[in-house]
C-alpha positions as CSV (number, residue, x, y, z in Angstrom):
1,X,-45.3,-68.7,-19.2
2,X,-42.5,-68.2,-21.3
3,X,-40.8,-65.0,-20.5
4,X,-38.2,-62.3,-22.6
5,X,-34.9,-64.6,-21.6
6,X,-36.5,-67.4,-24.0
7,X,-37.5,-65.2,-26.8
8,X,-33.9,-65.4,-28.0
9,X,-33.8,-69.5,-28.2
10,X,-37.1,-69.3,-29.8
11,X,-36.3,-67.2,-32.7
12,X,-33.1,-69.6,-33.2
13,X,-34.9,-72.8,-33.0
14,X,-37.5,-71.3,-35.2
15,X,-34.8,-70.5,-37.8
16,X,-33.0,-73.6,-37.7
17,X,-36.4,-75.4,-38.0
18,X,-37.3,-73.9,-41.2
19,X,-33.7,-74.0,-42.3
20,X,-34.0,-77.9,-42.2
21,X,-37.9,-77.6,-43.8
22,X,-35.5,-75.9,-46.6
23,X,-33.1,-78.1,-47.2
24,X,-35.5,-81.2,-47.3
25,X,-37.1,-79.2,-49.7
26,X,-33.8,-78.1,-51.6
27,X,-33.1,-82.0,-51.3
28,X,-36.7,-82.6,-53.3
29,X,-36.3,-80.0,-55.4
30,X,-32.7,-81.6,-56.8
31,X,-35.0,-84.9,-57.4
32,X,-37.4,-82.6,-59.5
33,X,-40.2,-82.5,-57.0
34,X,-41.8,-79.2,-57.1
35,X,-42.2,-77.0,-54.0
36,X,-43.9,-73.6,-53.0
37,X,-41.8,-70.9,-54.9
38,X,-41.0,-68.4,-52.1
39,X,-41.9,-65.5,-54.9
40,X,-45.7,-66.3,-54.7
41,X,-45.7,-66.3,-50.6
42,X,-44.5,-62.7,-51.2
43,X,-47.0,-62.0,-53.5
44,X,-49.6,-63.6,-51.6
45,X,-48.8,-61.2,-48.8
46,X,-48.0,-58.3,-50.9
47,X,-52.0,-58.3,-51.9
48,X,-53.2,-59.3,-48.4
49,X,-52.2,-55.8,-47.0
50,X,-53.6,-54.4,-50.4
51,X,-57.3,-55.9,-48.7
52,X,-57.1,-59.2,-51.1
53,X,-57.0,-62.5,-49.7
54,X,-57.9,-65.1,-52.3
55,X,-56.5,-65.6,-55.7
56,X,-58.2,-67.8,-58.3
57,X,-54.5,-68.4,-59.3
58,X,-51.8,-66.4,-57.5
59,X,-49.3,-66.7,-60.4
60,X,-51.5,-65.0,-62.3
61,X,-51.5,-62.3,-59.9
62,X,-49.6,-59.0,-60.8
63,X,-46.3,-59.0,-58.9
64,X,-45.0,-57.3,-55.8
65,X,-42.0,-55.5,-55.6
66,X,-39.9,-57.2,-53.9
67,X,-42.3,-60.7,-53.7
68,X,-39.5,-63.1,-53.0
69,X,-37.3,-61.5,-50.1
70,X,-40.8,-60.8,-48.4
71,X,-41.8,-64.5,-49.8
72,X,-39.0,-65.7,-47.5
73,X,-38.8,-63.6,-44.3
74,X,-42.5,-64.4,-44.0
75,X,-41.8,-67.8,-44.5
76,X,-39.0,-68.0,-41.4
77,X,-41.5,-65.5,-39.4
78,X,-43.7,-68.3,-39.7
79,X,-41.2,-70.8,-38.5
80,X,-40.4,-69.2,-35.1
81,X,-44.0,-68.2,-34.9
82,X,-44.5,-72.0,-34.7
83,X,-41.7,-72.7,-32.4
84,X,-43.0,-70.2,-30.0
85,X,-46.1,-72.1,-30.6
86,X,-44.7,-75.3,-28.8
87,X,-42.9,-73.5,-26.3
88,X,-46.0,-71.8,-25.3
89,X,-47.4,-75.0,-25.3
90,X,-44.9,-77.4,-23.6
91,X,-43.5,-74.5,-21.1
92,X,-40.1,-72.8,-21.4
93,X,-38.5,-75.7,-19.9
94,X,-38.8,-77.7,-23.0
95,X,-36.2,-75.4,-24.5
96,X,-33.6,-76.7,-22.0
97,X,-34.9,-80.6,-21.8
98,X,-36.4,-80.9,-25.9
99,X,-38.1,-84.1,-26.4
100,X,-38.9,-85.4,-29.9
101,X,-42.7,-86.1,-29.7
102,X,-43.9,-82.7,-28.8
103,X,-41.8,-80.5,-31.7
104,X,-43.3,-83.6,-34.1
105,X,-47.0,-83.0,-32.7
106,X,-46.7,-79.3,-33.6
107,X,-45.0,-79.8,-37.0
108,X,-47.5,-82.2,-38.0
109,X,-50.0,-79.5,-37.1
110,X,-48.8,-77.0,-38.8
111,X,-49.9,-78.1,-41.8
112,X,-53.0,-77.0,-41.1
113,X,-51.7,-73.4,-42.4
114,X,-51.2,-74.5,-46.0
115,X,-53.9,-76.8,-46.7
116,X,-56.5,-74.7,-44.9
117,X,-55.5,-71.2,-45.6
118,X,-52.8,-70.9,-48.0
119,X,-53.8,-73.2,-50.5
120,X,-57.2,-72.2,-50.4
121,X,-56.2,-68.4,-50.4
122,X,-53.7,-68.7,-53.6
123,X,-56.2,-71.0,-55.8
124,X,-55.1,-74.1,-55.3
125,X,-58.2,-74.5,-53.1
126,X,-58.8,-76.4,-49.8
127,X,-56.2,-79.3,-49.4
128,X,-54.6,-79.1,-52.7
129,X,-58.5,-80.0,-53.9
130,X,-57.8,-77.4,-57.2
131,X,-54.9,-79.4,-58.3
132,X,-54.3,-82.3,-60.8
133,X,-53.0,-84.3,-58.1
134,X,-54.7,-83.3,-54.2
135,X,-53.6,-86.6,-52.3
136,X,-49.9,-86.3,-53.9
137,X,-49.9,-82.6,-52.6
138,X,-51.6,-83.2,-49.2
139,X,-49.0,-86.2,-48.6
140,X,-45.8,-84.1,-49.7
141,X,-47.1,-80.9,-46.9
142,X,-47.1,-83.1,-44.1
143,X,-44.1,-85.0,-45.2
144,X,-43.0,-81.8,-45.3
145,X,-44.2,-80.0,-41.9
146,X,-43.2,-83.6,-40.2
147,X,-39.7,-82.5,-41.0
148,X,-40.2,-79.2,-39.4
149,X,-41.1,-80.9,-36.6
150,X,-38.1,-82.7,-36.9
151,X,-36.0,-79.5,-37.5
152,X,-37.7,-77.8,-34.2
153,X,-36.2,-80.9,-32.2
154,X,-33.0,-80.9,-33.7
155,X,-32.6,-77.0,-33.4
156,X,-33.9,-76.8,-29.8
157,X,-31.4,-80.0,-29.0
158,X,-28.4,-77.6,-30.6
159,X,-29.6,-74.6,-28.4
160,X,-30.3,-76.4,-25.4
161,X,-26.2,-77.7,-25.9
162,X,-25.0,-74.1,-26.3
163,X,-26.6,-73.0,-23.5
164,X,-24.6,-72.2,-20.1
């Protein structure tokens, strides 16, 4: 049972998990690989408390004020909603003792989220299936959540050294 003391090592190995999901992606992006623009994740949420959950295409969707700061602090909400995930899964002792495996197990299971719900729920259907290229897309997610995995290791390895 993890308890109020670990809440604060959770929301900083959450951040610095999505922090290095960003920069693998900032990485990709310099090498001209697209990625989710954080905009439409704001939009997308923008219409979910409006009662809509699906677009056919959720660029075509009319914008939200503010779309991308909301794009992005649901995006790290997300992250340490995942790392508190593991914890709640591996116990709060992990956070002290972090061992690789775990933190990759959970990362490469988060990728259930976009293929399953967002992509489905901003038009790009279920697994990418709505794009030109699904297998392409589907490979690049868990690339991509394998390296949040990555980045809840290597954050929980730099809080577990800072600690007392």
């Amino acid at each position: 049972m993890t308890s109020l003391q670990d809440l604060v090592p959770i929301v900083l190995i959450g951040l610095g998990a999505t922090a290095v999901m960003d920069l693998w992606l900032a990485l990709l992006r310099r090498l001209g690989v697209p990625s989710l623009d954080m905009a439409y994740l704001g939009r997308w949420a923008g219409h979910l408390l409006r009662g809509r959950v699906a677009h056919a295409a959720i660029g075509r969707a009319p914008p939200v004020a503010g779309e991308r700061a909301w794009g992005w602090l649901l995006h790290y909400a997300v992250g340490v909603a995942f790392a508190a995930l593991l914890v709640a899964l591996r116990g709060p002792a992990w956070i002290g003792q972090p061992t690789l495996l775990p933190a990759l197990a959970v990362g490469l299971a988060t990728v259930l989220a976009p293929l399953c719900v967002m992509q489905p729920a901003m038009g790009a259907g279920f697994a990418s299936s709505r794009t030109p290229t699904p297998l392409r897309n589907c490979l690049r997610s868990v690339a991509n959540h394998a390296v949040f995995g990555l980045g809840l290791y290597l954050s929980a390895v730099t809080v577990a050294s800072l600690a007392p």
